[in-house]
C-alpha positions in Angstrom: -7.9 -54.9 35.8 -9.2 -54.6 32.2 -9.1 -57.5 29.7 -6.2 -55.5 28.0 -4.1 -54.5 31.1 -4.3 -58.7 31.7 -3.3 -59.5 28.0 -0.2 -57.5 28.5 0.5 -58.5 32.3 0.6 -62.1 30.7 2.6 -60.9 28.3 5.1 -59.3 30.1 5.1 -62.3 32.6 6.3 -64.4 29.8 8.7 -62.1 28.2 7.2 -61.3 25.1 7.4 -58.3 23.3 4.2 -56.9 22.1 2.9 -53.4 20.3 0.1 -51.3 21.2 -2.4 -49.1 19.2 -4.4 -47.1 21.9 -5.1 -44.3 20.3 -6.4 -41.6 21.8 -9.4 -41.5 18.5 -9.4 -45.2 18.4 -12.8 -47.2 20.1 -10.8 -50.0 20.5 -6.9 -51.3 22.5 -5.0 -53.6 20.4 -2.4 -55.7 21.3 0.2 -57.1 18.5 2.4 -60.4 19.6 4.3 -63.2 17.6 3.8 -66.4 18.7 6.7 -69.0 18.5 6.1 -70.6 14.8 6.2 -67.1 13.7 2.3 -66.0 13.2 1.1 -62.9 13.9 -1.7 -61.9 16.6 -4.0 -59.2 18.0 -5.9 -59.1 20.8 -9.0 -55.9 20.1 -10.8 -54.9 23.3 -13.8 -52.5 23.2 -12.5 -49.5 25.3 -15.3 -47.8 26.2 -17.2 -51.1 27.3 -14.1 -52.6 29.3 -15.3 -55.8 28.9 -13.6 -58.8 30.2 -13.2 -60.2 26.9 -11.6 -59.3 23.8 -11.3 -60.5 20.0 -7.8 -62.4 19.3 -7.1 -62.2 15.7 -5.0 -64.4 13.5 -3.4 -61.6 11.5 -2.2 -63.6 8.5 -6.1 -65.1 7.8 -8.1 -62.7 9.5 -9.7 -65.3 11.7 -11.2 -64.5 14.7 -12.2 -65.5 18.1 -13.9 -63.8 21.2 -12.2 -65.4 24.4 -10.8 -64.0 27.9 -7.3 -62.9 27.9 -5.7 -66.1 29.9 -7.5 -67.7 27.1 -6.0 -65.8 24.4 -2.5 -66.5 25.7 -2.7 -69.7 26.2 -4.0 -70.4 22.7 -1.2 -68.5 20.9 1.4 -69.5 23.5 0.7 -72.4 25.0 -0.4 -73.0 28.5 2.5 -72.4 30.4 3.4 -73.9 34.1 2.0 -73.1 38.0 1.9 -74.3 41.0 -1.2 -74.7 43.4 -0.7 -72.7 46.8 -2.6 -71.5 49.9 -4.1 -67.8 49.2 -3.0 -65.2 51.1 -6.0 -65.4 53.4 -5.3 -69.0 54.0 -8.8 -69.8 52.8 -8.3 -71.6 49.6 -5.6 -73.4 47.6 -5.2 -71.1 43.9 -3.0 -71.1 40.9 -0.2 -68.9 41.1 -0.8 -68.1 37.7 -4.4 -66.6 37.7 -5.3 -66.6 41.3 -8.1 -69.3 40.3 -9.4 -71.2 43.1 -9.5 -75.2 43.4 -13.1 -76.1 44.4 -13.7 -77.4 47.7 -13.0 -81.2 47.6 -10.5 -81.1 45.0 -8.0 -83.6 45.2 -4.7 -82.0 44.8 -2.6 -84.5 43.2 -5.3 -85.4 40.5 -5.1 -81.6 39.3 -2.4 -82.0 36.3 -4.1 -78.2 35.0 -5.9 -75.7 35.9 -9.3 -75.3 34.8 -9.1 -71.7 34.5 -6.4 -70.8 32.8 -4.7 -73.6 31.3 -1.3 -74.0 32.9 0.1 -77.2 33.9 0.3 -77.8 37.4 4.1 -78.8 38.4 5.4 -79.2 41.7 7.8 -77.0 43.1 
């Protein structure tokens, strides 16, 4: 999955509208959002590259970052909620979220968020 097809899964998986600017003559696959306090974002990934990263902009300054798109959304968003469970395989205990593994030894009831993406871990 590229950086932009995960931006707008995320996206989606919060229900949040977005626009798109893929342009067939364009190097680059934007992705337009509003956050909740009304500011304006896009998230600029290099299309021929498809790198796991993209640039999120702050529209209204022009500010910039280069970060992952769990990343993006979470800054822009907030971090949202998961919940640990076993992986399909039954070989590791992940975020529901972003599929991240705990490391081995982790002690489930100290994890409060995950350290990939963000979320806060709740309890079902």
């Amino acid at each position: 999955m590229t950086a932009t097809e995960e931006v707008r899964r995320l996206l989606d998986e919060r229900g949040v509208e977005y626009k798109t600017d893929d342009t067939s003559d364009s190097w680059y696959e934007r992705t337009t959002w509003r956050s909740e306090n009304n500011l304006w974002w896009t998230y600029e990934v290099d299309a021929i590259e498809e790198l796991p990263y993209g640039t999120l902009t702050l529209l209204d300054t022009g500010s910039n970052n280069s970060m992952r798109p769990a990343q993006a959304i979470t800054a822009t968003l907030g971090p949202g909620e998961c919940h640990l469970e076993i992986n399909t395989s039954m070989t590791a205990v992940v975020c529901d979220r972003c599929n991240y593994p705990m490391p081995s030894g982790t002690v489930l009831t100290e994890v409060h968020f995950c350290p990939n993406c963000g979320a806060r871990v709740v309890e079902e």
